[in-house]
C-alpha positions as CSV (number, residue, x, y, z in Angstrom):
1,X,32.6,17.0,149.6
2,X,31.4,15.8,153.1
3,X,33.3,12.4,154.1
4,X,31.4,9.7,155.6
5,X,30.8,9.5,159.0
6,X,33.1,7.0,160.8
7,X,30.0,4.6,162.1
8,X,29.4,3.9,157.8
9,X,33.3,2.6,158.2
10,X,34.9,2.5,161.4
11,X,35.5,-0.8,162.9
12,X,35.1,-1.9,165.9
13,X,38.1,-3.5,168.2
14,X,36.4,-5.4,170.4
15,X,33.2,-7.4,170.0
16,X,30.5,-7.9,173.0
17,X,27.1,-10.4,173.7
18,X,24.5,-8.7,171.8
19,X,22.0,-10.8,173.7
20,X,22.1,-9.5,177.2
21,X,18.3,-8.6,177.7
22,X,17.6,-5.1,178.1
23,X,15.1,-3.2,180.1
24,X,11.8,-4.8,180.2
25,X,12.6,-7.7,177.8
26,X,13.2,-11.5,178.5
27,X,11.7,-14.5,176.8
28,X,7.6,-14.2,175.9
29,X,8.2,-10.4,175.6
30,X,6.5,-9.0,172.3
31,X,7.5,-5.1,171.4
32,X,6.0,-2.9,168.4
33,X,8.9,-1.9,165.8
34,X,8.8,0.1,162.4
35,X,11.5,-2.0,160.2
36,X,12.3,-2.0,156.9
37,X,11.9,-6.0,155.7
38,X,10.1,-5.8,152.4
39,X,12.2,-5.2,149.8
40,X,11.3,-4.3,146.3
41,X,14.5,-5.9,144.1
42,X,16.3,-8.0,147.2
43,X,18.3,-10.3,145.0
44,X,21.1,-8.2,145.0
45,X,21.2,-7.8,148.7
46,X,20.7,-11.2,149.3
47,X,24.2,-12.1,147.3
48,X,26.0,-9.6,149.2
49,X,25.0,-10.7,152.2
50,X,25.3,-14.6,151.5
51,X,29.0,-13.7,150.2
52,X,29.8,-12.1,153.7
53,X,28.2,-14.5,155.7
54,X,29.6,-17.5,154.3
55,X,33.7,-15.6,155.5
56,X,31.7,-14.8,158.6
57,X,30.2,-18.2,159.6
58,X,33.8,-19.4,160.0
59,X,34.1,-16.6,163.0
60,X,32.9,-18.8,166.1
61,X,30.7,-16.4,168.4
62,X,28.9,-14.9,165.5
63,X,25.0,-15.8,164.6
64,X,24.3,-15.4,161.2
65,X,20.8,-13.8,160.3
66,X,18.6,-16.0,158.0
67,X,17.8,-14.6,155.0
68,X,13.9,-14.0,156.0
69,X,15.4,-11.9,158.9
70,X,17.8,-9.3,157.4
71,X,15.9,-6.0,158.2
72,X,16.9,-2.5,158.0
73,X,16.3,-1.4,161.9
74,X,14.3,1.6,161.8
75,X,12.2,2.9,165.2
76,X,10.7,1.1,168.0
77,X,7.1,1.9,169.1
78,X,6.3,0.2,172.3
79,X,5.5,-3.4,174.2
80,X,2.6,-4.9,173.4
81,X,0.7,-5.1,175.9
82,X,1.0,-0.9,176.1
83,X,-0.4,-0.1,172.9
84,X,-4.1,-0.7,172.3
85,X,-5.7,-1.8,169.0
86,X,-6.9,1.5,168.8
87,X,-3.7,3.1,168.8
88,X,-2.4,0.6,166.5
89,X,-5.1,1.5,163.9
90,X,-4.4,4.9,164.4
91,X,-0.4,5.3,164.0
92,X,-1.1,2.7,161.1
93,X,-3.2,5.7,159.7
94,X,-1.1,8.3,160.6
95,X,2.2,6.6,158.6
96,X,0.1,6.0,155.7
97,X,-0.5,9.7,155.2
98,X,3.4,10.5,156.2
99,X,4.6,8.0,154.0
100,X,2.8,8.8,151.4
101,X,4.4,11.9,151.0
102,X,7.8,10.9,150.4
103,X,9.3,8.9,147.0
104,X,10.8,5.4,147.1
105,X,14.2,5.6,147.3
106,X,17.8,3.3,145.8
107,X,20.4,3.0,148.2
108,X,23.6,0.4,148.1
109,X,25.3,-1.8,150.2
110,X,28.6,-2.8,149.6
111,X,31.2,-3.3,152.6
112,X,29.6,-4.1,156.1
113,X,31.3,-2.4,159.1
114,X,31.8,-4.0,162.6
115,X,29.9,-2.9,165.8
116,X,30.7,-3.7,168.8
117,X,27.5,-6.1,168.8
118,X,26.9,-6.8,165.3
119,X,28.4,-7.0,162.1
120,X,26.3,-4.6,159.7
121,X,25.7,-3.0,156.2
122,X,25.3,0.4,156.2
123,X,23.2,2.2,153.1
124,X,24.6,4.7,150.9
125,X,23.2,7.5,150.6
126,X,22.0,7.0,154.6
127,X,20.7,10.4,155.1
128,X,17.6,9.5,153.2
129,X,16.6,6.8,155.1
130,X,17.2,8.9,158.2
131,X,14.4,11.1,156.4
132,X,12.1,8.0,156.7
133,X,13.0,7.3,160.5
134,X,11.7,11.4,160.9
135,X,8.7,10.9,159.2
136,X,7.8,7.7,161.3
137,X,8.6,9.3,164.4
138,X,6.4,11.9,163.1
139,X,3.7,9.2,163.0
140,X,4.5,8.0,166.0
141,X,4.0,11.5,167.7
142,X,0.2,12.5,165.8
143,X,-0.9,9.3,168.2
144,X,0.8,9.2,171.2
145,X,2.6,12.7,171.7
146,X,5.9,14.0,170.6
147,X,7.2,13.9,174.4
148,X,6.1,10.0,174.2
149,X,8.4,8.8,170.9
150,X,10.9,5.9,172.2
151,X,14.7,7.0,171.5
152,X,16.5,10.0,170.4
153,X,15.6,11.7,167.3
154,X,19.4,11.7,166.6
155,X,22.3,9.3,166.5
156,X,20.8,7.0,164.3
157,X,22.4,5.0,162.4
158,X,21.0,3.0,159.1
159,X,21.8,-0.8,158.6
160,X,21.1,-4.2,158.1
161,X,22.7,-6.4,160.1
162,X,24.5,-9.8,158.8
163,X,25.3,-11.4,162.3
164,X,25.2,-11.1,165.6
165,X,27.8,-11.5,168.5
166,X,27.4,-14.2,170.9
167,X,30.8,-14.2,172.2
168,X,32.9,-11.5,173.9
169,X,36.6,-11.4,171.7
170,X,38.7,-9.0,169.7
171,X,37.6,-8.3,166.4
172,X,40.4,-8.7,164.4
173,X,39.6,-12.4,163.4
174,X,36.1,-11.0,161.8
175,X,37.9,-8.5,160.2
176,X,39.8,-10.8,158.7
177,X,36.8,-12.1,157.3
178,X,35.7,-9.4,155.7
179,X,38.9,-8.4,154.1
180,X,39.1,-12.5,152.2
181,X,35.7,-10.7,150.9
182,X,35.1,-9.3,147.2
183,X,31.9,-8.9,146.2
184,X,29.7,-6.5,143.7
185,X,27.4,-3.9,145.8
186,X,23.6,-4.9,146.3
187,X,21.5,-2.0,145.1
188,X,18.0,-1.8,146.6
189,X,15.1,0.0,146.5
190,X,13.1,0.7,149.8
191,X,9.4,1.3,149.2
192,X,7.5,0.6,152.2
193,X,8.3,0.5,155.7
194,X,6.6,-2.3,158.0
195,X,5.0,-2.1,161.5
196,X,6.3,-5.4,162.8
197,X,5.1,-7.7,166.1
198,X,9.0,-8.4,167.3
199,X,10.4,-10.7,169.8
200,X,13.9,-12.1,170.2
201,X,12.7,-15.8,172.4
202,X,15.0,-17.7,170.1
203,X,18.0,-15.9,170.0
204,X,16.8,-14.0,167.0
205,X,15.0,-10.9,165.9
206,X,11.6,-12.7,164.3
207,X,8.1,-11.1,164.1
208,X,4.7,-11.3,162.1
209,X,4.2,-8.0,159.8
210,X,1.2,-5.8,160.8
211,X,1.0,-3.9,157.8
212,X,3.7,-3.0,155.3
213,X,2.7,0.8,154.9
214,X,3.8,2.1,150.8
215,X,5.9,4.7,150.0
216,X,4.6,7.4,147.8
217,X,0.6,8.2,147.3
218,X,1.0,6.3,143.6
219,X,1.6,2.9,145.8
């Protein structure tokens, strides 16, 4: 039996500002991701996650996500103002035939780990949801290349994130946190993935849905 890999479990010993602005970002900036944000069955997840964030919120320098924010973060496409309406049609085509080809698929969330930036849920099983981030890259690459797909094909790793660091500090007072937690998993089942219209102006990851492309051809 494999064992997990330590970023499923591993904490974290010191946290850092997730909101330093990376390359090419800052306030007005709008950025094409692939997410996962529509969820099929997300009571479950939604308990989970309240029953963290309500230990959390008592950590000061974390920001807790809103509800109509948790996401599974999944691939990034490109800024805005580099992708014509063209393209957009066409990667939007390209992912439906990907997509279509794969099943929707039940993962479960149970005990979120902490990153240095972020405090986060990983999915079990993760490996197929690393399946859908290959298949979108896929997509990705029918339009604009397979030398032109943002990030590293590996290294990625799966979650939805409950909160945010604002403040540099060791982590052992959010682990604390954690560990007052006892909670039943959230099960979910992930049946479409979304290209998204991101931006981050308000110290939050918000965006409008461009289209929420179906998993499986029988969608």
């Amino acid at each position: 039996m494999t064992s997990a890999p330590d970023w499923t479990h591993k904490h974290a010993d010191q946290l850092t500002d997730h909101w330093w602005w990376r390359p090419g970002w800052g306030v007005g900036t709008r950025f094409y991701a692939w997410h996962i944000n529509v969820f099929e069955d997300a009571a479950p997840l939604h308990r989970l996650a309240a029953r963290y964030q309500a230990e959390l919120s008592t950590v000061p320098g974390l920001d807790m996500i809103p509800q109509r924010w948790l996401h599974l973060t999944m691939q990034g496409v490109g800024f805005v103002e580099d992708v014509s309406t063209e393209q957009v049609d066409a990667l939007l085509e390209a992912a439906r035939s990907r997509l279509g080809e794969l099943e929707p698929l039940k993962v479960r969330f149970q005990r979120p780990v902490i990153r240095p930036e972020a405090i986060a849920l990983p999915p079990d099983p993760f490996a197929p949801v690393q399946e859908i981030r290959y298949t979108v890259r896929a997509a990705i690459a029918d339009v604009f290349g397979p030398d032109a797909v943002p990030d590293s094909a590996d290294g990625y790793q799966p979650h939805i994130s409950l909160a945010y660091v604002s403040t540099p500090q060791p982590a052992v007072t959010t682990l604390d946190a954690i560990n007052r937690v006892t909670a039943d998993p959230g099960d979910l089942t992930i049946n479409a993935v979304s290209l998204i219209e991101m931006h981050r102006d308000n110290r939050m990851y918000e965006w409008q849905t461009v289209e929420a492309v179906p998993l499986g051809h029988s969608a």
